[in-house]
N, C-alpha and C positions, 0 to 999 in steps of 0.2 A: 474225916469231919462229917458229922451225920447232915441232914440236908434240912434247912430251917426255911425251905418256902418251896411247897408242891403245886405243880399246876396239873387242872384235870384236861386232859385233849378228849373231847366228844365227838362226834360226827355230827349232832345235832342238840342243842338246850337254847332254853329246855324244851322235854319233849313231854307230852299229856301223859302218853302211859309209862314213861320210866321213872314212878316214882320212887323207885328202892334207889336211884341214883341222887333225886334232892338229898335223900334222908340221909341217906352215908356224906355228902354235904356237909348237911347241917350240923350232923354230929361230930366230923371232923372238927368242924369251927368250934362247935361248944368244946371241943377235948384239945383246943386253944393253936390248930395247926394254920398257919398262915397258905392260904390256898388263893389260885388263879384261874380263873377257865377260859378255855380258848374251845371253839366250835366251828368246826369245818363248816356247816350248815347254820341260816336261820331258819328259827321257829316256825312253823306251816301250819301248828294244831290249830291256833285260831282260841285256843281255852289256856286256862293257866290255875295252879293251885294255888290258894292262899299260901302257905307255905313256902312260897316262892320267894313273898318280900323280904323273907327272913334269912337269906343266903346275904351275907358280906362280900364274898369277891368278886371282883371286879370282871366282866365279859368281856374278851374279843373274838370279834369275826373273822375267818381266814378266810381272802377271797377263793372260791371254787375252780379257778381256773385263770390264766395271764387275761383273759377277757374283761373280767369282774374288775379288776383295780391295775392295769399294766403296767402303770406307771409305779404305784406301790412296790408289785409285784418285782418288778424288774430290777427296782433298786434295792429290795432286801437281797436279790439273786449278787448283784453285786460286792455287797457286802458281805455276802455266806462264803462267795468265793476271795475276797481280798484276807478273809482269817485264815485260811489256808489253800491255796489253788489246786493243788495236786489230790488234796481229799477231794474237792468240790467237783474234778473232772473225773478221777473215778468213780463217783459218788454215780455221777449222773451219765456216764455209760452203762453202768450196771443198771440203771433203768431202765434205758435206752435199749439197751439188749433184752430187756421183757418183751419188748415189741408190741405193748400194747399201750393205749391213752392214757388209764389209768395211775400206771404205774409213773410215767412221766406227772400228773396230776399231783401223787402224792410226793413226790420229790422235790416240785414245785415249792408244793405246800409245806417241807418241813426247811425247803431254805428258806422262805418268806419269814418261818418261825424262828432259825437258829438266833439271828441278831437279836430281835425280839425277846426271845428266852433269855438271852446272857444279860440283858441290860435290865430286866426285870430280878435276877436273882434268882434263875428258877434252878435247883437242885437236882428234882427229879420230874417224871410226869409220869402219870398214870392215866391211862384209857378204859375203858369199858366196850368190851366187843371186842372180837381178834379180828375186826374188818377194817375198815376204811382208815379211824383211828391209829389202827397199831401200825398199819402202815406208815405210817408218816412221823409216829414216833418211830419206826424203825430205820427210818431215811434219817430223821433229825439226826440218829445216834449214830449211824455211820459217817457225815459229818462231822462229830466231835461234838454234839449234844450231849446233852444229859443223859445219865441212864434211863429206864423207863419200865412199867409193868404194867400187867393185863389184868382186867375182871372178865374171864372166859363165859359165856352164859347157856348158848343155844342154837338159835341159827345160824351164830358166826363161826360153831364147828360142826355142823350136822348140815347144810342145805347142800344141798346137789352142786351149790356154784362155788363152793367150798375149795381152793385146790390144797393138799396136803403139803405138799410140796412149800408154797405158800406159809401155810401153817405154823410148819415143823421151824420156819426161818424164823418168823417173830417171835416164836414162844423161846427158842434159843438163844436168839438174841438180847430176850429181857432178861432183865435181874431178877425177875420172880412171875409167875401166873398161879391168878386167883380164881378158883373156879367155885360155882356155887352150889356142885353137891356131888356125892362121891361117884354118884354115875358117870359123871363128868369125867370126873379123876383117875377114874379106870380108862374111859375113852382116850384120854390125852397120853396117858400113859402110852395106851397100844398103839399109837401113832406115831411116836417116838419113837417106841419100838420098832418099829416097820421096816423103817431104812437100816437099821444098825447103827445109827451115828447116835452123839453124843445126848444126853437126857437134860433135861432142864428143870429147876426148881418151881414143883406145880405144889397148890395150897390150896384145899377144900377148905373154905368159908363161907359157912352160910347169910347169905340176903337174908335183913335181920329187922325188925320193927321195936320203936324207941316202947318197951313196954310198962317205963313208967308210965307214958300217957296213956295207955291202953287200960293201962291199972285204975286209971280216974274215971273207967266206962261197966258199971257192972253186971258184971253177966247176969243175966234173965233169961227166963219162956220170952219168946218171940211176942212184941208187939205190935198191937192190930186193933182193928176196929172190933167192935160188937158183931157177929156175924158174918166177918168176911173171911173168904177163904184163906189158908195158906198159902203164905207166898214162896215159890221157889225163884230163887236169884239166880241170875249166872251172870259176870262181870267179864269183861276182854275185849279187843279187838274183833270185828267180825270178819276175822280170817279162819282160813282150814283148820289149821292147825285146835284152834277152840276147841272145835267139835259141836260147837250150837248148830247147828242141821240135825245132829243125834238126839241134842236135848228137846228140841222141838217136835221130831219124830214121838220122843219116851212121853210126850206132852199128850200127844195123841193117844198114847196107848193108854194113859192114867185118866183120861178123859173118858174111854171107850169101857173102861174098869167103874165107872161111876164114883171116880175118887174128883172130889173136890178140891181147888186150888188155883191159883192163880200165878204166871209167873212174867218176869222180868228181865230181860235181857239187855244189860247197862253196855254201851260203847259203841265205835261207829268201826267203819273199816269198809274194804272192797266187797264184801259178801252181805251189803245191808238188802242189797237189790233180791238178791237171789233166797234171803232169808224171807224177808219179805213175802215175795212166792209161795215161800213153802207154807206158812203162815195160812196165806187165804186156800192156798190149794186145800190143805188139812181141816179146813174151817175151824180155826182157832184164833181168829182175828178178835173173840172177846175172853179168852185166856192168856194169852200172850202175847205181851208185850214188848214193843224196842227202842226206849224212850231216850235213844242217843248216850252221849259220853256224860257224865257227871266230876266235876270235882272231887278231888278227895274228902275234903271237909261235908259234903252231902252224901259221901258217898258211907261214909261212916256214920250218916246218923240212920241210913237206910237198910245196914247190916241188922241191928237188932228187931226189923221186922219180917226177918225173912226164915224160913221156918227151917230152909237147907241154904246150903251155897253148893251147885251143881256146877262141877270144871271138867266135862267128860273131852277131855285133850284128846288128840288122837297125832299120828305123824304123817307130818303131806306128803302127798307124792312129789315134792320135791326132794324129802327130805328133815320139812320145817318141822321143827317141834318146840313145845315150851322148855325150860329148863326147871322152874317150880315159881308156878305162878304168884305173884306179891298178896293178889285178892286170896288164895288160901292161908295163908301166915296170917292176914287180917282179917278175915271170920273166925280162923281160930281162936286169933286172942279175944276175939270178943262172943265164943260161946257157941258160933253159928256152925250146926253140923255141917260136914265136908263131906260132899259125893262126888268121885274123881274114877281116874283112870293110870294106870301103871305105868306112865311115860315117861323117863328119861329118870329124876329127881324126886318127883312127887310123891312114892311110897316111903322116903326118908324122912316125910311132915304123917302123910295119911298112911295109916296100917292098915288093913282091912281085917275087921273085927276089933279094932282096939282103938284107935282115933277116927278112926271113917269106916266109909264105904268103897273098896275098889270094887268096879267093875271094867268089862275089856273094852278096849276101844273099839269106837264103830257099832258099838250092839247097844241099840233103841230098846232093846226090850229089857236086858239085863238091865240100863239105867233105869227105865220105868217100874223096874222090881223093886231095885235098890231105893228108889225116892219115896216108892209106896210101904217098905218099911220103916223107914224117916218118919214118915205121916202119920203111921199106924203104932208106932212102938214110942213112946214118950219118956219110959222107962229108960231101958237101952241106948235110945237117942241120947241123952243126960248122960248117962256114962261116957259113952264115945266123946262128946265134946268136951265132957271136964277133962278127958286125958287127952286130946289132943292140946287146951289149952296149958296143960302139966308139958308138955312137949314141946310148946313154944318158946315157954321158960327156960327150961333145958338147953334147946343148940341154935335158937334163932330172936336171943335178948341184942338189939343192936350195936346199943354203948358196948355190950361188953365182945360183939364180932368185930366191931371200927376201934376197938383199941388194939386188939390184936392186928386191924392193917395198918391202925397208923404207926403201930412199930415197925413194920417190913416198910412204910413208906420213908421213915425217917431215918432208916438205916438199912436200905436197898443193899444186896450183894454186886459184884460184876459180877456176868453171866460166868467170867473165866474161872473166877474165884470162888464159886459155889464148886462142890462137889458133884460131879457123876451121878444121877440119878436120887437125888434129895428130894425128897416129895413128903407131903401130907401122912406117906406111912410110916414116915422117921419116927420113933419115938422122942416125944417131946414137941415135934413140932406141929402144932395148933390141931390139937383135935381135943378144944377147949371145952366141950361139954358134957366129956366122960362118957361121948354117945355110941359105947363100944358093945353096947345092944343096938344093932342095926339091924333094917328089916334087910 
């Protein structure tokens, strides 16, 4: 029987910068799927997108710990264990035998959910992240939950605190993992491979933007005042992993060039303090700017004034990396050159010489080359963005990437029942945008 009511498990909603997760939402609801969400976490951003009022399902909070709600707590433990006792004491020595907090946290947390879950109707659940979330769908299922699947992204398999071991367990255990680009899909792959045990059903799909609405915004030359300079954008969190120290650095160098411009650096993060610095140290406190996090809704009426959109990513020394930034998919559709960097996903949106600009990471100067011909070439520029917007049509139209999940949502495999090593290079299975010209 396919499953007529999915609930999403977050670790945190909503959150300010995940918004490819509203949209896959919302689009779920409009493509008529009856959805739930439950969030390990509340909300911290303190901001929120319009776009938010227009999500239908209904939120619960799962407390963080027996502290939060004990008494709650205590009594779904009892109830996860009177449906069956013997799962419920295995269940939770094998936690118990990780020997650390954590693990015991999400074990918690997916018996507080199991009752919950059954009395609601939930069929299946799907997470986003192979962290916190999948844990806890992966405890739910070892108690006689639902089955459950993953949206694989970036930090939650690349950061140093990553253990494989860990990994290999969720991803085998789900009924499917969704990863959002082939780089990915290779990685996951060779992970699997690693121990010699058994492969699990992984599915590159690309993080996708609704582009009928994008269709109602038309591409133009960058809008600006009478005499002011170009503006370069860069959009993200102001963590390492960005790379905004570099594009600040490349600020300096186009400065030092007697290239004119002005630029904007949208979002907040742990690295405001330290950008900051860099900023007055460079004396560029009247080029560049960091005018906090914006909405999406302002965020998109400030794309079309911007002359590039600059993502110079790099990979932390933890580890961290983007997997392919949302803000590049949405300059694309709306015109705005792409200057980036070769990280992880991101040369499967930007090609260097055909939809963007790559240069390497870490190098201030190669991006300050790369921006000065942005500036200087208006011709060329126009090319590059009209095929990158030809691109986005191609393998990152939303409706038509969340139809393809909401069919593996509503007809999940068991882990057992998939085949040995089914992945994304199956012929036939979802490599829906005939994007078999890959960079």
């Amino acid at each position: 029987m396919n499953p007529s009511r999915v609930a999403y498990l977050l670790k945190m909603y909503p959150r300010f910068s995940e918004t490819f997760i509203l949209s896959e939402i919302l689009e779920l609801e409009r493509q008529g799927l009856d959805l739930r969400i439950y969030s390990l976490r509340k909300p911290d951003d303190g901001r929120f997108h319009g776009d938010l009022a227009r999500v239908k399902a209904p939120v619960s909070y799962v407390p963080e710990s027996l502290l939060g709600q004990p008494r709650a707590m205590a009594m779904a433990q009892r109830q996860a264990l009177r449906l069956d006792p013997a799962r419920y004491l295995r269940v939770a020595s094998e936690a118990l035998a990780r020997g650390n907090k954590v693990a015991i946290r999400r074990f918690l947390q997916a018996g507080y959910l199991l009752p919950r879950l059954r009395e609601a109707g939930i069929d299946h659940v799907h997470v986003h992240f192979a962290s916190a979330a999948a844990s806890v769908a992966y405890y739910l299922r070892r108690l006689g939950g639902p089955s459950y699947s993953i949206t694989a992204h970036a930090k939650d398999i690349y950061h140093q605190s990553v253990s494989p071991v860990a990994l290999r367990r969720k991803l085998r255990a789900a009924a499917f993992t969704v990863t959002v680009s082939d780089f990915n899909l290779r990685h996951l792959e060779g992970l699997l491979a690693a121990d010699g045990g058994p492969s699990a059903r992984l599915v590159r799909l690309y993080n996708g933007l609704d582009l009928e609405r994008f269709r109602l915004r038309p591409v133009a030359p960058p809008t600006r005042l009478a005499d002011a300079p170009p503006l370069i954008l860069g959009v993200g969190r102001l963590v390492e992993k960005k790379g905004f120290d570099d594009l600040i650095r490349a600020c300096a160098l186009l400065r030092d060039q007697g290239q004119g411009f002005r630029c904007a650096i949208v979002g907040k993060g742990e690295d405001l303090g330290a950008l900051r610095g860099l900023i007055a140290q460079l004396g560029l406190e009247d080029l560049v700017r960091l005018p906090g996090p914006l909405p999406r809704e302002a965020l998109l009426e400030l794309y079309p004034q911007a002359a590039l959109l600059a993502a110079p990513c790099v990979i932390g020394d933890d580890g961290n990396r983007d997997g392919l930034p949302t803000v590049l998919l949405e300059a694309a559709a709306l015109g705005v050159p792409l200057v980036s960097t070769p990280v992880t996903g991101i040369p499967e949106l930007v090609r260097d010489g055909e939809t963007g600009w790559l240069v390497p990471p870490r190098d201030p100067a190669a991006l300050a080359q790369a921006m000065a011909q942005v500036l200087s070439a208006p011709v060329e520029t126009s090319r590059r963005a009209l095929l990158a917007r030809q691109r986005m049509a191609q393998a990152f139209d939303l409706r038509r990437n969340v139809t393809i999940l909401k069919g593996l949502l509503t007809s999940p495999p068991t882990p057992s029942a998939a085949p040995d090593g089914v992945s994304a290079q199956r012929p036939g299975l979802l490599r829906p945008e005939a994007d078999h010209v890959q960079a």
